[in-house]
N, C-alpha and C positions, 0 to 999 in steps of 0.2 A: 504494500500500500504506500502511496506514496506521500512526501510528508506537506504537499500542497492540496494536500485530497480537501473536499467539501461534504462536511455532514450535513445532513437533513436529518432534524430528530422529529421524531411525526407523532402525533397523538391523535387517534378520533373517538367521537363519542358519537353512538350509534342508539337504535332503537333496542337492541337484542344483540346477545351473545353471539347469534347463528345464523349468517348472511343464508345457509343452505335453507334454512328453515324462513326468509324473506324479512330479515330482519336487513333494516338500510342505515348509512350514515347520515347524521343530522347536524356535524360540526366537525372540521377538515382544523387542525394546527399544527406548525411546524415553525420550527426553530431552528436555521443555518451557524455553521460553526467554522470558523478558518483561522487558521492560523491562531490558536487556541483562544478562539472569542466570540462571543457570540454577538453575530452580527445582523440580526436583523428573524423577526418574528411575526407571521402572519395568520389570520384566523380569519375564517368567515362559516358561517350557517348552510346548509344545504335542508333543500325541501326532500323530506325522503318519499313524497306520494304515499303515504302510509298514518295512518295517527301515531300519536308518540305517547305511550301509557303516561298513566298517574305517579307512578312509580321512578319511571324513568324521567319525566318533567324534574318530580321533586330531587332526583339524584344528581343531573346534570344542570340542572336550572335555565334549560333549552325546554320552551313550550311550544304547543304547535300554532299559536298565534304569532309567536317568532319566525320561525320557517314558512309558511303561509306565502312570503311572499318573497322567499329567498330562494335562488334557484337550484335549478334539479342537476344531480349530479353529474347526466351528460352535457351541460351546460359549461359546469366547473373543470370537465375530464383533462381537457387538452392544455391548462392549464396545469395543474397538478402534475401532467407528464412532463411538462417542461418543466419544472420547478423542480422536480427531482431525479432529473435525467444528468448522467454524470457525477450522482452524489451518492456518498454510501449512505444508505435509509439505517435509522437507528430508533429504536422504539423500548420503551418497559412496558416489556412481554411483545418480544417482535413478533413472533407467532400468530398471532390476532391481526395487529395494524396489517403487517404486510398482506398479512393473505386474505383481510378483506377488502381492503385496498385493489388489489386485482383480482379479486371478484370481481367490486363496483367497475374497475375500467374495463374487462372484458367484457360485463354488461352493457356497456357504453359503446363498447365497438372498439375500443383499444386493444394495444400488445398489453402481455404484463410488463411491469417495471423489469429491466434488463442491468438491476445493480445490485450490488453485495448489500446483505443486510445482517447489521450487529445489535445482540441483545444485550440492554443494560440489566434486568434481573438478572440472567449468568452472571454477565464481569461483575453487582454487586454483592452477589455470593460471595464467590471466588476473592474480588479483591479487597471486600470488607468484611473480611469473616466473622468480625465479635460484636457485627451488626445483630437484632434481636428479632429484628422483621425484617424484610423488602418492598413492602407495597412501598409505590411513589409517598405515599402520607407518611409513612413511618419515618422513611427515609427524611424525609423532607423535615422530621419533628426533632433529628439529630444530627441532622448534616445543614441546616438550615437554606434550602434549597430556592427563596423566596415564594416560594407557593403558599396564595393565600386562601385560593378559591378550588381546592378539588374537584376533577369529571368538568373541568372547564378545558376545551382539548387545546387552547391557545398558552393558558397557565400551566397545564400539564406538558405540554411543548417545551417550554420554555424551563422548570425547573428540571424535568431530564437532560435538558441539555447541558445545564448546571454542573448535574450530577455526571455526565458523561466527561465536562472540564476536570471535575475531581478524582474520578476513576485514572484519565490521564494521569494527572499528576501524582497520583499513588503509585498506579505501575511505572513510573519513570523512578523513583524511588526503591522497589527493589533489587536484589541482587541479578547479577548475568546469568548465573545459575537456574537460579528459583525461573526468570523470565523464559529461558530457551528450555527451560520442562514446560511450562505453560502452555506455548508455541506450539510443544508435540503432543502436550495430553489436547490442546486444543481443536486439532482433526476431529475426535467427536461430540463438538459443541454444537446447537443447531445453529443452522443457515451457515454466514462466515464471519462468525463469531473470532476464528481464531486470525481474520486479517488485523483485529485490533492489535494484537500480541504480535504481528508482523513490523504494524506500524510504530510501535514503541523500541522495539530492538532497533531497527533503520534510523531512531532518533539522534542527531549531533546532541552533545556534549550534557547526556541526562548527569541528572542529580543523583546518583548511587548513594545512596547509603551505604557506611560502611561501616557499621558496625554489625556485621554478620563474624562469620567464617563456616567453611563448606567441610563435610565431612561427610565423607561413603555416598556422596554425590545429592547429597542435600545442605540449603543453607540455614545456620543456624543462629542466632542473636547469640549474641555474646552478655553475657551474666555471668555473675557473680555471688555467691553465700556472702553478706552481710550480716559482719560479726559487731558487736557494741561490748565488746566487757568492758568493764571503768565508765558505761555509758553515761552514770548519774555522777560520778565525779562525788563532790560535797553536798549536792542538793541535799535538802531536806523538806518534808510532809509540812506545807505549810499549814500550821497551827492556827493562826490567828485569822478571824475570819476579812478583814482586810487584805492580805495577804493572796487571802483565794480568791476574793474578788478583783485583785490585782490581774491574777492568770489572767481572767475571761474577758477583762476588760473590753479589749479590741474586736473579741473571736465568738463572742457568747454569750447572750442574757442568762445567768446563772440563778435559780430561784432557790430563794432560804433555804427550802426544802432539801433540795437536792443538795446544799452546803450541810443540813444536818447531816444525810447520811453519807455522805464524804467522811465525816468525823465517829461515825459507826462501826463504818469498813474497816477507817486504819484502826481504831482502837483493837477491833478485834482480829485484823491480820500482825499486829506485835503481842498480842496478847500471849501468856506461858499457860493459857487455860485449854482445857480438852476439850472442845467444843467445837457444833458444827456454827454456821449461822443459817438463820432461813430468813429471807427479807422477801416481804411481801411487797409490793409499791404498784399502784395504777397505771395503767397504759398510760402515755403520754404524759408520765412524768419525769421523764430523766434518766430512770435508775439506769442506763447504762453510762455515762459519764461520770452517774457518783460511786459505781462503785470499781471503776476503772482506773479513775487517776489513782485514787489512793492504793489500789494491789502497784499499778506504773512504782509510785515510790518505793513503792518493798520490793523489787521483782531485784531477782542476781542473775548469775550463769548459775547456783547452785536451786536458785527457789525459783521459776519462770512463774509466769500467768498461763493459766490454762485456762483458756475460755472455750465453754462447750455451747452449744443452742443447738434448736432442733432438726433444722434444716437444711440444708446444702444455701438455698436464698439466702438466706438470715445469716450465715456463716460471709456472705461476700458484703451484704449492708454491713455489717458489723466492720467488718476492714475497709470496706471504701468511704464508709461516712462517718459512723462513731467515733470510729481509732485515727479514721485523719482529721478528724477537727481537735484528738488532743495533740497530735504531732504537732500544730500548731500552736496548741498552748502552752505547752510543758516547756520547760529549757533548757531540756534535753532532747537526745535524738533513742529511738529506739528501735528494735529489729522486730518483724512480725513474721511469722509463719502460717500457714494453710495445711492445715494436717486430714487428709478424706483418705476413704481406704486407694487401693493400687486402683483397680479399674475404672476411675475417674482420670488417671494419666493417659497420655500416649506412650504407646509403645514403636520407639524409630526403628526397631529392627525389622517391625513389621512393615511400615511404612517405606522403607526401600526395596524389602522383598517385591511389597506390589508395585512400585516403581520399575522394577526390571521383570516385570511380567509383561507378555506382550498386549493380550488382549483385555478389552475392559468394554463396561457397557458405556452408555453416554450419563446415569445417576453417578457413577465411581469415577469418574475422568473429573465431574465438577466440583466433589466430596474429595477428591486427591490435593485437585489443586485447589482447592481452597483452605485444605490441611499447611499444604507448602507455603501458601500466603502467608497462615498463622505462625508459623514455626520461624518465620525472620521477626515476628513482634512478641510472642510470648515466651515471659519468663521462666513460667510455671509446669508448661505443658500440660496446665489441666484444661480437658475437653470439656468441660462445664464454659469455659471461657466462647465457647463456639457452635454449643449444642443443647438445644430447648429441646421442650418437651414436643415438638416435631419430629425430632432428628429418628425415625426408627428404620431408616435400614441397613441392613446387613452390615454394609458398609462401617458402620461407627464402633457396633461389637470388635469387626474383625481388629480396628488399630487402639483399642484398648490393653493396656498392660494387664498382665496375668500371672508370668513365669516370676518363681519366688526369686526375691533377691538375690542367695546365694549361687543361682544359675546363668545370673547378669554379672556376678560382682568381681568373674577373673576373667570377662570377656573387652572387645577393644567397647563395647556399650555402656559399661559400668558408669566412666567418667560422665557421659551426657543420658543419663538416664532419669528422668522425671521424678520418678518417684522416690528412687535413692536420693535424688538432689534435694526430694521435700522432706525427707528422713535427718539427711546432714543440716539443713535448714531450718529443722526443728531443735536441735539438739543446742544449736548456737543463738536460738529468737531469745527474747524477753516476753514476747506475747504469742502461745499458741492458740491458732483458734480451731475447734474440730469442732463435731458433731454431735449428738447422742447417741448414735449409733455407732461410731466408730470407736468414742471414748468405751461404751456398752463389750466391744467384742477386744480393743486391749486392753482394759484390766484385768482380762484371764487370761492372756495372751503371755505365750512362753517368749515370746519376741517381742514384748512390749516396747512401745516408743516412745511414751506420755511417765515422767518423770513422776515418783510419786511425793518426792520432797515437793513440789512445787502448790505453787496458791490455786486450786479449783476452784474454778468460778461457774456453775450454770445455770445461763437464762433459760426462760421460760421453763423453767425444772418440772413442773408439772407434767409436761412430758417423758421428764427421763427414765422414770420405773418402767412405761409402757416397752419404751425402747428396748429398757436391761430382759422384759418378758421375750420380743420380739428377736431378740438375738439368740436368745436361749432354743432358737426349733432348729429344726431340720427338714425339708420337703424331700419327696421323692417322687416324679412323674415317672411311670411306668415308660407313658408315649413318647418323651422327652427322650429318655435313656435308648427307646431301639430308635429313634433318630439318629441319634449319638452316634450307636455303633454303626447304625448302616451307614452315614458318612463318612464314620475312618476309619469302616475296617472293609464292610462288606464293598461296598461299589470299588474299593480298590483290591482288593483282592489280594492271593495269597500270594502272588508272585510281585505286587508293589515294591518289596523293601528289593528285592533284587536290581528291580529298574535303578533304583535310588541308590544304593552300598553296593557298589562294586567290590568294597575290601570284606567287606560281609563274610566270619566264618559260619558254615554248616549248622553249629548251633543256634546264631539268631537266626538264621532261616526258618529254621524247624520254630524255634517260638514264635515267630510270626505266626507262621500257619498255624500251629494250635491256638492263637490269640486270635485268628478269625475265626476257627471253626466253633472256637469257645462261643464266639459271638449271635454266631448264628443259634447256636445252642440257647443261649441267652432270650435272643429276640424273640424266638417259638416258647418258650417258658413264661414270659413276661406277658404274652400276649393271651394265654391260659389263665395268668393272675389276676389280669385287668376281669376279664369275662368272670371270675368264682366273686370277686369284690363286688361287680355292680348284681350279681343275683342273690347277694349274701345281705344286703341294705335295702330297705324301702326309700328311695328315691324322692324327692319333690317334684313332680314331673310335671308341675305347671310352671313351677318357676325355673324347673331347664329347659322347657322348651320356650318361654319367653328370653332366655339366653342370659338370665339373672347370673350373679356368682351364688355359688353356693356354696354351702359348709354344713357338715352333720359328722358329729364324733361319732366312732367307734368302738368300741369293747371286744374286747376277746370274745368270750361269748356267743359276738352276732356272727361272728366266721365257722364257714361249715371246716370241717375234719380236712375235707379234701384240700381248701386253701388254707388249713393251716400244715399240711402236707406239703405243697408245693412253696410255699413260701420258705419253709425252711430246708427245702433243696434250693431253692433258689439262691439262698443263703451262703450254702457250699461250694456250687460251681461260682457265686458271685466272690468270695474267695482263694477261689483254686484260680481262678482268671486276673484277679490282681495281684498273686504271687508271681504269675507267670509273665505278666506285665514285668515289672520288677525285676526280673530275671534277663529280659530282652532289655529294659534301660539298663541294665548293668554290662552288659556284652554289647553294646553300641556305644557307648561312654570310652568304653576300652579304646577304640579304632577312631575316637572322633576328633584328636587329633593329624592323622592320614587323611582325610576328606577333604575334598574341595568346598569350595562356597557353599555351591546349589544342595549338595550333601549333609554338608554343615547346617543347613534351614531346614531341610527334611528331619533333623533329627533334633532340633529345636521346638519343630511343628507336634515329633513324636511326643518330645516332654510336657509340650503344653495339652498333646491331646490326655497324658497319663494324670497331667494333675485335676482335668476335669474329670477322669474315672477315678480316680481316688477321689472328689468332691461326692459324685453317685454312691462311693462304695460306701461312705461314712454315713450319708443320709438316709443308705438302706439299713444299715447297721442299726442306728438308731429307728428304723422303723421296726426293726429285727426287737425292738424292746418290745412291743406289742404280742409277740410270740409268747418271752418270756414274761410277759406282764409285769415287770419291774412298778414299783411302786412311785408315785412320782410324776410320772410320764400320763402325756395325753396325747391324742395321735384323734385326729380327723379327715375326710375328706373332702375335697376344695377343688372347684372349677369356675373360673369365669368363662366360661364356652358349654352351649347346648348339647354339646358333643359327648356326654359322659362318658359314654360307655368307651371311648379309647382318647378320653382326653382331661384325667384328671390327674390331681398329686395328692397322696398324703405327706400329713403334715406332723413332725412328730413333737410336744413341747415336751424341754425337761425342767422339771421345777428347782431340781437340785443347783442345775447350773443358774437357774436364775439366784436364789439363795446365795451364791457363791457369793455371783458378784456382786450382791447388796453387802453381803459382808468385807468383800474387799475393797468398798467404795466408803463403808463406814471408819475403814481403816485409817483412812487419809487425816491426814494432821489438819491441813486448815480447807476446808469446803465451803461454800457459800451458794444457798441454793437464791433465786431470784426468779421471781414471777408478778403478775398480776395476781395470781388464783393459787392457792398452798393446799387446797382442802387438804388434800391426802395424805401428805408426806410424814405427820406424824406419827399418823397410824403405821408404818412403816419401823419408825425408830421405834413404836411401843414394844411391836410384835418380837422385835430381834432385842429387846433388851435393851435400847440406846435412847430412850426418853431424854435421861438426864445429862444426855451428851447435844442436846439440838436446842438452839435459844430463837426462838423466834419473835421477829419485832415487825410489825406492820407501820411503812413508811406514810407522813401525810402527806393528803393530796393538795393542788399545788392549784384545785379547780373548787367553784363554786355550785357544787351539785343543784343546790335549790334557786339557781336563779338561770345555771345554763342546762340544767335539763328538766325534763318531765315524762312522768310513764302512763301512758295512758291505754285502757281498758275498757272494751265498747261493752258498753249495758246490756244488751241483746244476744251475747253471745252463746253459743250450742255449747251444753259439755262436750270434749274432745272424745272423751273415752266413753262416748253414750249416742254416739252416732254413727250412722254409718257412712262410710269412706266416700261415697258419692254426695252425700249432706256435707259431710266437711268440706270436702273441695269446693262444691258451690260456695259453702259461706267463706269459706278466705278467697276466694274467688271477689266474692260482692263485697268484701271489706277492701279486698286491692284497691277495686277499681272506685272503690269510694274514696281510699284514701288516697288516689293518683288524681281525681278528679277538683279534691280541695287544697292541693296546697299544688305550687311548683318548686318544689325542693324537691332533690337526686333522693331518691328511694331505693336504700338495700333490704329485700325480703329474703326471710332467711327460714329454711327447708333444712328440718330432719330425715327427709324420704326424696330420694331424686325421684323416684315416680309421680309422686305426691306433685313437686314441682315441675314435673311435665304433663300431668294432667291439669293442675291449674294453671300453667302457659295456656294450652289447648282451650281452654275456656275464656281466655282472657284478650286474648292474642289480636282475634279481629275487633273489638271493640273501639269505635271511632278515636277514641280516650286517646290508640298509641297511634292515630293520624299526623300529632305532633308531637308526641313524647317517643324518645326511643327505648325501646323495650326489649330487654336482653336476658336470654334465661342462658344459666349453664348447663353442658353438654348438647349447648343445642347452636349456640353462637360462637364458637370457638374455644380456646385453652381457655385455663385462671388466668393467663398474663394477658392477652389478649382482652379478655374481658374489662376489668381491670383497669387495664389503660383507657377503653372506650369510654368506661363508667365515668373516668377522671375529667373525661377530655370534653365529653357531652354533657352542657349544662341540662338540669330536670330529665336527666335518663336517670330509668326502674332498672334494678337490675336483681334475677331471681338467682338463689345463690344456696348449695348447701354443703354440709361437711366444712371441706376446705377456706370457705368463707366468714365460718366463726372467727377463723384468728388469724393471725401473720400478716394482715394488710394494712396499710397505712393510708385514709383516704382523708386528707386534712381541710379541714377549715368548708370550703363551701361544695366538695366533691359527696359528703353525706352528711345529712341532717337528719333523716327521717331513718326510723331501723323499724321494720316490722319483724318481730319473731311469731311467727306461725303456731310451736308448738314447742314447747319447754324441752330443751336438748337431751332429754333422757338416751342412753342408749339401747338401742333394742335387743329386748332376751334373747335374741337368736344370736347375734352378733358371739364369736368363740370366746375370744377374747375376753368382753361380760362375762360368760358362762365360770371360764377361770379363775377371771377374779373374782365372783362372787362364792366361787365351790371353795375355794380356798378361805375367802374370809367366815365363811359357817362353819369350816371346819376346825377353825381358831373361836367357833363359840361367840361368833360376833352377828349381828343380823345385817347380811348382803345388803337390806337396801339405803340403812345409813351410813353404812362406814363404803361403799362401793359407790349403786348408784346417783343418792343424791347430792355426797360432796362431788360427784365428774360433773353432775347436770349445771350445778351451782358452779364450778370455774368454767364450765362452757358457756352459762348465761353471763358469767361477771366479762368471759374476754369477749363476746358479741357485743357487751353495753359499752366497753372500752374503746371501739370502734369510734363512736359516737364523736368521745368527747378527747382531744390532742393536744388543746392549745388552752390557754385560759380567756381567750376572748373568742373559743367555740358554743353554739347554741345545738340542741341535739335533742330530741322526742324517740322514744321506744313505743311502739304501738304493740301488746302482747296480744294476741288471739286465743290465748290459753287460758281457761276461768281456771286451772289448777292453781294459779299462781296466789290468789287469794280464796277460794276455797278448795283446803284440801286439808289433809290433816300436817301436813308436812308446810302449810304455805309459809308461816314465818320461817320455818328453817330457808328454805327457797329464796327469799324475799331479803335476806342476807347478802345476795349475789350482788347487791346492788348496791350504791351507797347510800347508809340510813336517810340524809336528810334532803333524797330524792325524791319528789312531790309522786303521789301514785293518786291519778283521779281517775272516776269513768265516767265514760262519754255516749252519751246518747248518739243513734244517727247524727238527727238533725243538725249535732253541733260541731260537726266534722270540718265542717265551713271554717271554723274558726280555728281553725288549725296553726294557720300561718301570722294566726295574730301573737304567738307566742313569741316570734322570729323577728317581729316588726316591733316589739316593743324596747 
């Protein structure tokens, strides 16, 4: 391409997706680009001879009183040919523009356009990989691309072409390397996508970055482990509350509150007392600054911070906004770490493997190089950096780390290996942050990495028991496991390792083959067990064939003679086959220094395929407790697939291990739990004896409950639990739309039952009400993130929401005012998990539903009302649909969840109206 070429960046907005189907264009824009500038931008209306829906008016803001008198596209055609004749056509999402585009002109009696066409959704994959979306808006909301008016095809025009300036100047910035892989994975981009990558190499005197360097033919950023010992020098814990407010002066409105428990934290991080702390403190008050800076002042290279929270999100807010706004305040410098388990990293050995493979499809070519792109910007190598909750295929498993460290740690990989580098990166931080889950599975870990001298810190604790349960199983999917082998043993067959080891003696030979024949053995075995399991249980067969997940424990007992016959052969040959494993890694080990490359990866592949059988062998093992009925143990079965009968897993829980680790977490010298919501956790310390090791102090809040909130309770309300499922739905049905029609405040409704919440969508949905409001249910409009962002973005959008919507969101100041709760967050008895917890606390002599379900219901109602209220000059209404909540026998306990001198009235219909006069006053 050459470097006087002229883009056309083209946008249209059309009546329909589907010119096949006679859908026409109704608004032609395009934006010229040379000599990297955008030079001139034109747009006009086309009549499409067609009406143009209600829909479509209101999306593009093109009516048909507009068009009316604008002309028809053979009118515009021969104009358009010239204007883009000569020019490379550029579009987000070229696939569309171009190929309706010549539709429209061979309709017209035209050639089609006779010029190369490049997509900006590829190159912004590809060249902004730690992008979170691509639509043009997203783009536009963090590249700032001056788009003000979306589905406008002259503004659309014009900010691709922005974006098409920026893309340049980023790929002018990569390495030689990284670019000329690009070049070749780009053969299978669609249309010619890969002339862009032509036109950047041919560039005079690019701006390289050079802070790369290339190894085994990929480039990589250059970093460093960031060490701090002597980081704090003399500092010391300022005392005096002038002092602290000195810090924040410049960087932070600091509220008393948050200075008292500043003075809590340190007091009891020097403290020579045996104690845990449990600090309870409201959303939106602070508590992660106060009880951050003061661990910062204690931390050494011998005591670190270990901060845990619940989620992989929450783990990256925490380092990119909490811990950099004290970087900035402190007057010191200090080092932070990212501790998640291995297969959150990339793995590079694998990633050049698929680099020198020849064939690939066109998803893996822009999944490759979009990996390559990241690999010159990221430090970390963690794939979270570049992979949402879309990212599912194949593709992302394959370049995930796996193989244990010591299998990396004497190869040329070792030194730039991700996960090792976040192991050495932990070891030298001041502040780690992990997970609950991760923290959950090292502190029983015989290779632990998380330092036990050190200050334990974790948010939202309330979670953490769940987690320490959660780790404690094991699964077993029959169907899973002859997948397994059928992809690496059977379809390669018994003469595979031959192809592979040439230096191969006779005896691995011979294990090979019996390691497939085993397999096959295996697969006809397992496929008998599947079949004795689903005739051995009464099934839920309404809710597998609505495609529900499902769960139903087991007992000894319900297994006939036969499968429990087969199971424990299964047993034997599933350990005579991983001895014999064992046996071929040990006689390939021998020779794997003689091997070539390609050799060398084949028996890399073999190890990593050995550690996933040894993952199968262990979680049979433990399913193998159900044989012997060890006491302890609970084991169910679990499908989210209608498919039972060959597509489910058991599940095996062991309590002991969970017990472990409560007692090895109570071990730890200084701990500090922090939450909004504690119900539970002391019942925890009673049971294990540790009462008088736990101080719990509840933080004040920093907000004016009786002036910025109110709860209010419609008078007319059905009991919940006294109706049937089709009455309920109509009545929170006729309370949405009552309560969407009196006020224009963003409304989150919040749903115990995603059923629940798609049948009252279904009822609601056409209702004139969301002719102006926009109206967003989940699982039906997109991800959590997605959502989320719209909810933020769109003033008076409803947005229906459940599970995941109770907690971890942050929607501040005028994004939610209004909270409707549906139906008091009880968990449902079916749920396993429930079952556990509550079999367990009866059998401690305690009654399940106060010590289980109503302190869970009470921290899931208190972190929903928490949503509410963030700032101190926020205003926030709860509307509750649930008469449990004042009559019931449990209401005052319930009624706790909330802050005492939060106003609770109820409300008649009629006074619904007056909603917004709360907001106004």
């Amino acid at each position: 391409m050459k470097q006087s070429v002229r883009f056309a960046v083209v946008d249209l907005e059309t009546t329909g997706s589907s010119y096949k189907q006679g859908d026409r264009i109704i608004q032609f824009g395009c934006s010229f680009i040379q000599n990297n500038k955008v030079t001139e931008t034109i747009e006009f209306k086309i009549n499409p001879e067609r009406r143009i829906a209600p829909e479509i008016e209101q999306l593009t803001g093109v009516t048909n009183e507009m068009v009316e008198k604008s002309p028809y596209f053979s009118e515009v055609a021969p104009l358009i040919a010239q204007l883009l004749d000569s020019c490379v056509f550029v579009a987000h999402n070229v696939d569309f523009d171009f190929n309706f585009l010549n539709f429209e002109l061979e309709q017209a009696g035209y050639e089609k356009l006779q010029v190369s066409a490049i997509d900006t959704v590829i190159l912004s994959r590809i060249l902004l990989p730690q992008e979170s979306a691509y639509s043009l808006q997203a783009l536009n909301e963090s590249m700032d691309l001056g788009l003000t008016k979306a589905h406008d095809a002259g503004e659309d025009a014009q900010a691709t072409a922005y974006l098409l300036l920026k893309l340049i100047n980023k790929a002018e910035t990569l390495p030689q390397l990284t670019l000329s892989t690009l070049y070749q994975l780009a053969q299978n981009y669609p249309f010619q996508t890969d002339n862009f990558f032509d036109f950047i190499l041919t560039k005079q005197n690019r701006a390289e970055n050079k802070n790369h360097f290339y190894f085994e033919g990929i480039a990589l950023k250059e970093s460093k482990i960031i060490e701090s010992s002597n980081y704090r020098v003399d500092k010391q814990y300022p005392q005096e509350l002038s002092d602290k407010k000195a810090l924040f002066e410049n960087y932070y409105e600091v509220r008393p509150h948050q200075l008292e428990m500043m003075d809590v934290i340190h007091d009891y991080l020097i403290s020579s007392k045996e104690e845990h702390l449990a600090m309870e403190a409201p959303s939106g008050s602070g508590k992660t600054l106060a009880y951050l800076l003061p661990a910062l002042y204690e931390a050494s290279e011998q005591h670190p911070v270990i901060l845990s929270t619940y989620s992989i999100p929450l783990q990256h807010q925490l380092v990119e906004e909490d811990i950099q706004t004290l970087k900035k305040i402190l007057p010191f410098d200090f080092s932070i770490a990212i501790l998640k388990g291995q297969s959150h990293y990339v793995d590079l050995e694998v990633v050049v493997h698929l680099l020198r493979q020849g064939e690939r499809d066109q998803t893996e070519s822009v999944n490759l190089s979009k990996l390559l792109v990241w690999l010159t910007e990221t430090n970390t190598g963690d794939l979270d950096e570049i992979i949402n909750e879309n990212h599912t295929h194949p593709f992302w498993k394959k370049v995930r780390s796996t193989k244990h460290h010591s299998m990396i740690s004497s190869t040329i990989w070792a030194e730039h290996d991700f996960f090792l580098r976040s192991r050495q990166a932990a070891s030298k931080a001041r502040v780690i942050v992990t997970n609950h889950a991760f923290l959950a599975h090292d502190i029983l870990s015989e290779d632990s990495i998380l330092p036990k001298e050190g200050y334990f810190i974790c948010d939202e604790a309330h979670h953490l028991f769940d987690y320490f349960q959660q780790v404690s199983t094991s699964e077993f999917s029959f169907y899973a496991f002859q997948n397994f082998l059928d992809q690496n043993f059977i379809e390669k067959g018994s003469f595979f390792i031959r192809e592979q080891l040439e230096p191969a003696n006779m005896r691995t030979k011979v294990y090979y083959q019996q390691l497939v024949s085993n397999s096959e053995y295996l697969i006809e075995e397992s496929e008998k067990i599947q079949h004795f399991f689903t005739k051995s249980f009464n099934f839920n067969i309404e809710d597998i064939s609505q495609g529900r997940s499902f769960q139903k424990e087991i007992q000894l007992e319900q297994l006939t003679l036969r499968t429990k016959r087969y199971l424990q052969g299964f047993s034997h040959l599933f350990l005579e086959t991983f001895e014999l494993f064992q046996l071929l890694l040990e006689e390939v080990l021998l020779i794997y220094p003689e091997l070539n490359d390609e050799s060398q990866l084949f028996i890399d592949d073999l190890y990593e395929t050995y550690q996933r059988f040894t993952d199968y062998y262990h979680s049979y093992q433990d399913l193998n407790q159900l044989i012997l009925n060890q006491k302890g143990s609970k084991h169910w079965i679990s499908t989210s697939n209608h498919r039972l009968n060959d597509q489910f897993s058991i599940v095996t829980y062991q309590h002991d291990l969970f017990e472990k680790r409560i007692r090895e977490l109570f071990k730890l010298d200084k701990l500090i739990y922090c939450s909004a919501a504690l119900e539970g956790l002391e019942k925890y310390y009673q049971l294990y004896h540790q009462e008088s090791t736990l101080r719990k102090i509840i933080a004040p809040s920093p907000f004016n409950y009786r002036k910025q909130t109110k709860i209010l309770i419609p008078e007319d309300l059905l009991p919940v639990n006294a109706v049937p499922n089709k009455d309920y739905e109509e009545m929170l049905a006729h309370y949405i739309k009552m309560i969407v029609e009196s006020t224009s405040q963003s409304i989150l409704i919040l749903f115990n039952s995603i059923s629940t919440l798609e049948n009252v969508y279904s009822l609601i949905k056409s209702d004139p009400l969301f002719d102006r409001r926009a109206l967003f249910a989940q699982g039906i409009h997109g991800t959590r993130h997605r959502l989320i962002r719209r909810f933020r973005k769109i003033d008076q959008s409803v947005l229906l929401g459940s599970h995941s919507f109770w907690e971890g969101i942050d929607l501040p100041g005028q994004s939610l005012s209004i909270l409707v709760v549906t139906r008091l967050p009880f968990e449902s008895p079916q749920d396993i998990w429930h079952q556990i917890r509550s079999q367990y606390f009866t059998s401690q002599k305690d009654n399940s539903f106060y010590t289980v379900s109503l302190p869970r219901a009470k921290e899931k109602l208190k972190q929903g009302f928490g949503r509410l209220i963030r700032h101190p000059d926020d205003k926030g209404i709860m509307i509750l649909l649930d008469d449990r909540f004042v009559y019931s026998k449990y209401s005052d306990e319930i009624q706790k969840a909330v802050p005492s001198e939060t106003p609770i009235e109820f409300i008649a219909d009629e006074d619904f109206s007056k909603i917004n006069d709360f907001f106004n006053d």
